[in-house]
N, C-alpha and C positions, 0 to 999 in steps of 0.2 A: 082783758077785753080782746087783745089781739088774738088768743088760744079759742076764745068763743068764735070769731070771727072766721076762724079757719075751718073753726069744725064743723061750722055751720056752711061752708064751700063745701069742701072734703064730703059730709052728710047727705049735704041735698046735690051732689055730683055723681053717686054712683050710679044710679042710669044710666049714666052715661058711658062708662067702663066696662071695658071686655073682660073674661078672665082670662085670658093667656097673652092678648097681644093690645097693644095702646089703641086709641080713637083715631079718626080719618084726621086729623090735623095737618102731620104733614107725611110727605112723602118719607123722610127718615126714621119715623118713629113705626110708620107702615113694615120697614127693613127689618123690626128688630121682634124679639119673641121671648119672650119670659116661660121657661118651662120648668120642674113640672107645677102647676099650679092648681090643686095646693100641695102643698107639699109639707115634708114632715123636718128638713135642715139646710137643705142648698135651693137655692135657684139657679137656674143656670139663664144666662143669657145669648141669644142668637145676635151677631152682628154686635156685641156692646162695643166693639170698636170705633159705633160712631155716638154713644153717650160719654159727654164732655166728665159729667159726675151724676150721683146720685142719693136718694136720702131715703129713710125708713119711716115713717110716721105712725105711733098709734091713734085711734079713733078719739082720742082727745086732743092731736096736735100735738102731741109731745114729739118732737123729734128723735129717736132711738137710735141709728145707724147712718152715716156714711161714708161714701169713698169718690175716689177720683176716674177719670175718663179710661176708656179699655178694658172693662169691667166684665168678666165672661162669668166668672163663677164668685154669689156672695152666701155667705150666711147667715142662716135664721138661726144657729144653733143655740146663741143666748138668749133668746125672746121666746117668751112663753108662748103657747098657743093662744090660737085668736087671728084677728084679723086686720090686716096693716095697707097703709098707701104706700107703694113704690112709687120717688118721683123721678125721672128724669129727665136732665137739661141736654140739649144740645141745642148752641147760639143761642140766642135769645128766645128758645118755644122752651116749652118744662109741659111735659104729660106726666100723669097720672094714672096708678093701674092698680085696682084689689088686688092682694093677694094673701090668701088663706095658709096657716100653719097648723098642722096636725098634730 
C-alpha cells in the first residue's frame, strides 16, 4: 500500500517538475542545478553543498540509490535506462525533480 501511495504522489506530481532545476519552494533548492539532464551516466550537481542527502527512485517507488550531503557528482551508471525521481533533503523541505537516462 505504501509503494501505491507514493507512486501515486510521485505520478500525479510531475507537472509540476522542471527538467534541470527543482520547483519555487524554497530559496535553496532555487541554488542548486541538476545537469545534464537527461543524460546517458552522471549527473552532475551545481551547489550540492547545500543537499543534506539524497535518493533515486524508480517510477514504482522503489528506491534505487543513495548518498549523503556535498554531493556534486552521482551515478546513473548502474540503472538501466528510463526514467527516475531525484529526491533531495535539505532541513526539513525534500524536492523532487525528473530525470531521464539514455
Amino acid at each position: 500500500m505504501k509503494t501505491l501511495l507514493f507512486l501515486f504522489f510521485v505520478v500525479g506530481s510531475f507537472s509540476s517538475y522542471g527538467q534541470t532545476t527543482p520547483t519555487e519552494s524554497s530559496a535553496d533548492f532555487q541554488k542548486i542545478q541538476l545537469f545534464p539532464n537527461p543524460t546517458s551516466e552522471i549527473i552532475f550537481i551545481r551547489n550540492g553543498e547545500l543537499i543534506e542527502s539524497y535518493r533515486i527512485f524508480d517510477l514504482q517507488g522503489r528506491m534505487l540509490q543513495e548518498g549523503i550531503k556535498n554531493a556534486q557528482v552521482i551515478s546513473l551508471i548502474d540503472l538501466p535506462v528510463g526514467t527516475y525521481i531525484f529526491e533531495m533533503k535539505i532541513g526539513n523541505e525534500v524536492e523532487r525533480v525528473r530525470i531521464q537516462k539514455n
